[in-house]
N, C-alpha and C positions, 0 to 999 in steps of 0.2 A: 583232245588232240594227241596228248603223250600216249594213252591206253588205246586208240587204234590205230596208230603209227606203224609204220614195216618195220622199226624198232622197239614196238612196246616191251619193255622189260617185264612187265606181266604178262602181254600175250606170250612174248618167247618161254617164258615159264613152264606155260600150257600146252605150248607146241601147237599155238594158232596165229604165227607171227604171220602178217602175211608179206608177199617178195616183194624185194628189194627192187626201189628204183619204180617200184609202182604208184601212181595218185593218190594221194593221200583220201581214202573215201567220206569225209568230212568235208574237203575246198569242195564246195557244191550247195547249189541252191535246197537241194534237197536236204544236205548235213548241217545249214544254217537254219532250215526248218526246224527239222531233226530235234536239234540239241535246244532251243528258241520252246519247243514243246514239251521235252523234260523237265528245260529248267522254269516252267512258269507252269505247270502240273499242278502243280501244294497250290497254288491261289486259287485256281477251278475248284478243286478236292474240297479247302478248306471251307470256299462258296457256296458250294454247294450242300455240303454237308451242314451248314448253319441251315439252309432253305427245307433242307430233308427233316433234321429235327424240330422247324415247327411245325410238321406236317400232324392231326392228329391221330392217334390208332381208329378211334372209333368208326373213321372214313373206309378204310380199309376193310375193317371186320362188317361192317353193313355189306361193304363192296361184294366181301365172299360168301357171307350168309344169301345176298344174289344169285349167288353161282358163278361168281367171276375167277378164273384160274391168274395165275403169275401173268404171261403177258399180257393179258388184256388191263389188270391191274394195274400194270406198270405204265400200261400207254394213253389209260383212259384215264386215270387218276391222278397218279403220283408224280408222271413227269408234268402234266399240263399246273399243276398247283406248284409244283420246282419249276418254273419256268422264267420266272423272273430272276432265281438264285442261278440260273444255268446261264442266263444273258449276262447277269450283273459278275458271275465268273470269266465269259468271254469278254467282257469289257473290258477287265483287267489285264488278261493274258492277252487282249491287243494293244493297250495302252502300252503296258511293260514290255510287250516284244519288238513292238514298234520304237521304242528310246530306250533299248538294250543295247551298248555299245559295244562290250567286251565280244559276244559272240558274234555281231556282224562282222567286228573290222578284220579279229584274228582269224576267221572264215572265210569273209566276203574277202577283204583287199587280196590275201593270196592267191583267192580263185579268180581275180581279177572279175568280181561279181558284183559290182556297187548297189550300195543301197542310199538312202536321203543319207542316213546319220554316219555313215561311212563318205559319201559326199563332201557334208559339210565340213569334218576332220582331216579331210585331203584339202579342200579351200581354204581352211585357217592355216595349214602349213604352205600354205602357196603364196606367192607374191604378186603386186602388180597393183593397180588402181580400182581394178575390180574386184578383187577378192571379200572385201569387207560386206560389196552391196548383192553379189554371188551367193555368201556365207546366209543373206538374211533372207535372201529370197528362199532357197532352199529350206532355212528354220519356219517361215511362214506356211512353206505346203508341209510340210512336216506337222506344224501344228493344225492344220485344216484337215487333212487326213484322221489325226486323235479324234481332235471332235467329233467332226461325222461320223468316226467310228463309233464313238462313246454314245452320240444321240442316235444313230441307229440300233444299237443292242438297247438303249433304255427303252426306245419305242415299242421295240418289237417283245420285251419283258411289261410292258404294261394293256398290251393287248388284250383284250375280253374280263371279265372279273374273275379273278382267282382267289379270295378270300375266302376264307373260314371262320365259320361265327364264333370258338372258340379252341383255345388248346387242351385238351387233356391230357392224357397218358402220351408219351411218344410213341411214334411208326417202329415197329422191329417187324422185320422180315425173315424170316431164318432161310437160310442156304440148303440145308436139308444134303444132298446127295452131290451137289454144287459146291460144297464148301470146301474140300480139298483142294479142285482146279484151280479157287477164286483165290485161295492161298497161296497156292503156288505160284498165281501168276501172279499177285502181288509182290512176293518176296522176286522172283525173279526182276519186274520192275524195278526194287528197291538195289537188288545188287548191280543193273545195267546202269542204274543211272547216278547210285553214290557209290557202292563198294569197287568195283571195275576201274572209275576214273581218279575217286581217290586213293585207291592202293597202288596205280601208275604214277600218281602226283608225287606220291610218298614214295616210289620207290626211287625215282628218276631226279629227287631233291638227295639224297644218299649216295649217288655216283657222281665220280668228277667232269664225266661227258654224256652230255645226249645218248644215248642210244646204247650205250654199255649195260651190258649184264649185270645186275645187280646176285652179288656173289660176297663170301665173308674179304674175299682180295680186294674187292673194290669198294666196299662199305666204307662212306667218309662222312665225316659231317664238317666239314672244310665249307658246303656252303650255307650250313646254321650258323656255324662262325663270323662267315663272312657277313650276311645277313643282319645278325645281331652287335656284333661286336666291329669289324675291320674293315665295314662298306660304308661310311661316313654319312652319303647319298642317301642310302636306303634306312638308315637309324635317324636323322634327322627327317626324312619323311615321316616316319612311323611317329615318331615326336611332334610334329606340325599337324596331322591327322590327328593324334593326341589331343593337343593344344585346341585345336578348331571344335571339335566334337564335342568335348566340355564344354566349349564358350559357349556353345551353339544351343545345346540342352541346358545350361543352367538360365540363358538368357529366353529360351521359349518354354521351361517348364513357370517362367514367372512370368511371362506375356499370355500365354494360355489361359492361366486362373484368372485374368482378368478380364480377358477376352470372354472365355463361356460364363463369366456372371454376368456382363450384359447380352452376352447371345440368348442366354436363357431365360434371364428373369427381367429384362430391360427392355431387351428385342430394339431398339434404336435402329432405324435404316444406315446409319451410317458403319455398325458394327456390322450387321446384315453384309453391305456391298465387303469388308474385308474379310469375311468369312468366305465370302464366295469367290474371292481373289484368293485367298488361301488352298481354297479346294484347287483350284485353276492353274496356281503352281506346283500342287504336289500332282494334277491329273496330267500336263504337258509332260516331255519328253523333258531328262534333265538337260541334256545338249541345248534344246532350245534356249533354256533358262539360260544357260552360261551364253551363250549366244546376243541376247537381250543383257546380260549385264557388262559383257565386252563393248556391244555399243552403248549403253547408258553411263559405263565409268572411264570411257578410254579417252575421254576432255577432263580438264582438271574442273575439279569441283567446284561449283558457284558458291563465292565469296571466301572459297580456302585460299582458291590458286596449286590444287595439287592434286594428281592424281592417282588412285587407288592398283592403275591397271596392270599386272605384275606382280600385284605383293600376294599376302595371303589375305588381307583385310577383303576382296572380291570375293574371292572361298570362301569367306565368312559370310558375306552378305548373299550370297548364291543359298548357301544351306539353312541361314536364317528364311528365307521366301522359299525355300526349296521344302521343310521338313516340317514347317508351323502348324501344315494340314493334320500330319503324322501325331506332334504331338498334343494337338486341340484337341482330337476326337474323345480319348480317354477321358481326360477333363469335362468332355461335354456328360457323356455318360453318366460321370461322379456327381454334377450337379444335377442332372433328373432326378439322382436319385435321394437326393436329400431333400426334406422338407424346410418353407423356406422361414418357418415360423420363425427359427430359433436366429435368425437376421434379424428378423423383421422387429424382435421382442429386444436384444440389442439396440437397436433403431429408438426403439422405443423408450429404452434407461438412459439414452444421450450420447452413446456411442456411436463415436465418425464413421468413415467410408474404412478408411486405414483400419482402425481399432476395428470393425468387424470383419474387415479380412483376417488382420491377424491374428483374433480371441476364436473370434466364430467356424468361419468358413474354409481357410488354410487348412486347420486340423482335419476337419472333413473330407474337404478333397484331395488331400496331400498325396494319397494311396495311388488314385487315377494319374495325378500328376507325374508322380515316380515311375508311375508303367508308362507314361507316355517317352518321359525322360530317355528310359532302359529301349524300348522302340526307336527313337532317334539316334540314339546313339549306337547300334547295332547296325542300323543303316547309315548314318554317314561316316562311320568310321571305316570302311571300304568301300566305298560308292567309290565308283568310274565315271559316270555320266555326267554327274553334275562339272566334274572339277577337270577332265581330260582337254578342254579347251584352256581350262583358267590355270595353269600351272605353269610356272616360268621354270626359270637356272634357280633361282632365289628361293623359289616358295615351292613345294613338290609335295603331296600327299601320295598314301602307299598304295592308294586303287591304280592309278595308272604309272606307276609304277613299276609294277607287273607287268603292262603292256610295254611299254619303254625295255623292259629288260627283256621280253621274248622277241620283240621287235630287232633288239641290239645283240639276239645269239646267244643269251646269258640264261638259257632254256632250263638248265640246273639250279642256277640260283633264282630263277622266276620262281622255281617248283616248290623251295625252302621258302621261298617269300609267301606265298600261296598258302603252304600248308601253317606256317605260323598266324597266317590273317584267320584260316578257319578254326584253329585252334583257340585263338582268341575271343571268337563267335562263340565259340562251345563254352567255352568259360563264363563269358556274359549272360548265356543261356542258361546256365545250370545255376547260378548267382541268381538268378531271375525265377525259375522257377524253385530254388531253395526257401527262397521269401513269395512268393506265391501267394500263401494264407492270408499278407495283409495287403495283397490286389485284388480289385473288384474283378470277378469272374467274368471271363470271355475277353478280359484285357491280353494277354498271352496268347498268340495264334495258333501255338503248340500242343497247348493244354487242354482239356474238353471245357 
């Protein structure tokens, strides 16, 4: 929004501001597409690229010993065998763009362009007798739309058999004469859609107004200050975000390890149905989830007499169902791949259930678990979706936040808030892949 604003303080740099008093070319069905497609890019990319590398060479080089040139390769082979990695990529970029909150509402409500989850977030701030039963019906097609989307792209990913009898060498294709443009438009991609917005974010968090020139006069860090240290509001959010994100990762990195040892090696129906409930809140739209926990918690508790609705304990419980999927999987991983002898030889000397978790099995999967940990907690410690419904005066995390403070004109200090939240990302990232070496590979989305 700030980087192609009639006030960008980068575009005016460039001398590509564009005039004043004109539509902001973002409020638009087209710029909530737009930006919806940028920002959900790296999940296709990364989807696909997993589907690409197990593709084997040997396929290809038979293909051309054929006589098959580049596109008939590309169309007769390569994409029909990536076809399920290219669905199971769209699945995603629908699910997430569908219960993306931040870019519909700060897009959509300006442009006066509603969407379901921009809907529902106007119904929860609305009053009257209907709003609660308005709010669910709206989360219901919201959730019906996911689905079908999600069982449509699996349908259409499982169509005809696309297997290969084994892997060998990986597919490398070389660019040849190709490869300068494909660079170029890469790196171009990369600065449109991170270096552009974040060098607007960051400039426009350094001046004391909207839309001023960043210059050595107006250079301030008045709203890091504020931010950090003299905005009370915004340092105790940051602090309750803190607080919940630990709780949240230390109490699912020890529910995980127990969960995928009977996922994997017990297989119980009853673990079975909460694996698949698990997948089922981390595939839903987070809106929904808070939506469903506003009306499961807003009666006071059977046999407390008191209710949770308003505190942060909801927030807890939201990201506890909300993140479980997130960090199972690693865990699941970690137990494939260990052999289950060295349990079962335990088992065997007299050792309980406890005692081989904690001699045996813990040390083992501890690695997966930690990645799983470092996963959740990189996502819920700025997540908007889940918690933009569940936040009161009392209880406030720093995702919506941000939206409360662009919303409230505080567009400078939103941008200091912003750029501290990514900064913190990076930090967790770098911490994460410093220790690397002792995560099982492919746990890190970043990493090859």
């Amino acid at each position: 929004m700030q980087a192609f604003s009639p006030s960008s303080p980068v575009l005016g740099l460039l001398g590509l501001s564009l005039h004043d008093g004109g539509r902001h070319p973002l409020y638009s069905p087209g710029g909530i597409i737009l930006l919806l497609g940028f920002y959900h890019a790296p999940l296709v990319f990364l989807t696909v690229r997993a589907a690409l590398r197990r593709l084997p060479a040997e396929l290809v080089e038979a293909a051309r010993a054929a006589g098959a040139t580049s596109w008939p390769l590309i169309f007769t082979i390569i994409l029909p065998l990536a076809r399920a990695g290219l669905f199971a990529g769209a699945a995603l970029a629908f699910v997430s763009s569908i219960s993306n909150f931040g870019i519909q509402a700060m897009l959509g409500i300006p442009a006066r362009y509603p969407t379901l989850i921009t809907l529902i977030y106007q119904q929860m701030n609305s009053y009257g007798p209907s709003a609660l039963a308005d709010m669910a019906v709206l989360a219901l097609l919201l959730s019906t739309l996911t689905i079908v989307g999600v069982a449509v792209s699996g349908w259409l990913g499982q169509r005809g058999d696309v297997r290969v009898d084994g892997i060998g060498r990986s597919l490398e294709i070389r660019l040849g004469r190709w490869r300068p443009a494909v660079e170029t438009a890469s790196w171009l991609f990369i600065v449109m859609t991170m270096a552009l917005p974040l060098s607007a974010l960051v400039a426009t968090s350094l001046v004391n107004g909207f839309g001023q020139e960043l210059s050595w006069k107006t250079l301030t860090l008045v709203n890091y200050a504020n931010a950090l240290v003299h905005q009370a509001s915004i340092r105790n959010a940051f602090l309750t975000s803190l607080l919940l994100t630990s709780v949240t990762v230390v109490i699912l990195m020890v529910v995980s390890l127990f969960m995928a040892y009977f996922i994997v090696w017990k297989r119980g129906p009853l673990v079975r149905v909460l694996h698949l409930f698990s997948e089922l809140a981390y595939a839903l739209p987070g809106i929904i989830l808070a939506v469903a926990m506003i009306l499961f918690f807003l009666k006071p508790l059977p046999f407390l007499g008191f209710s949770i609705y308003g505190t942060v304990w909801i927030i807890l419980a939201a990201y506890l169902s909300s993140f479980l999927a997130l960090a199972l999987r690693p865990v699941l991983g970690g137990f494939a791949q260990i052999d289950r002898a060295m349990e079962e030889a335990a088992q065997v000397a007299g050792a309980g259930f406890l005692a081989r978790m904690r001699d045996v099995i813990i040390p083992l999967v501890a690695p997966a678990a930690v990645a799983g940990g470092v996963m959740v907690f990189m996502s819920a410690l700025n997540e908007i979706q889940v918690s933009i419904l569940l936040v009161s005066s009392n209880a406030r995390t720093i995702g919506p936040m941000v939206v409360f403070l662009e919303e409230g004109g505080s567009s400078t200090l939103a941008a200091a808030v912003g750029c501290l939240m990514i900064a913190a990302v990076l930090i967790l990232m770098l911490v994460a892949t410093r220790f690397s070496r002792y995560l099982p590979k492919g746990v890190l989305p970043w990493q090859n």
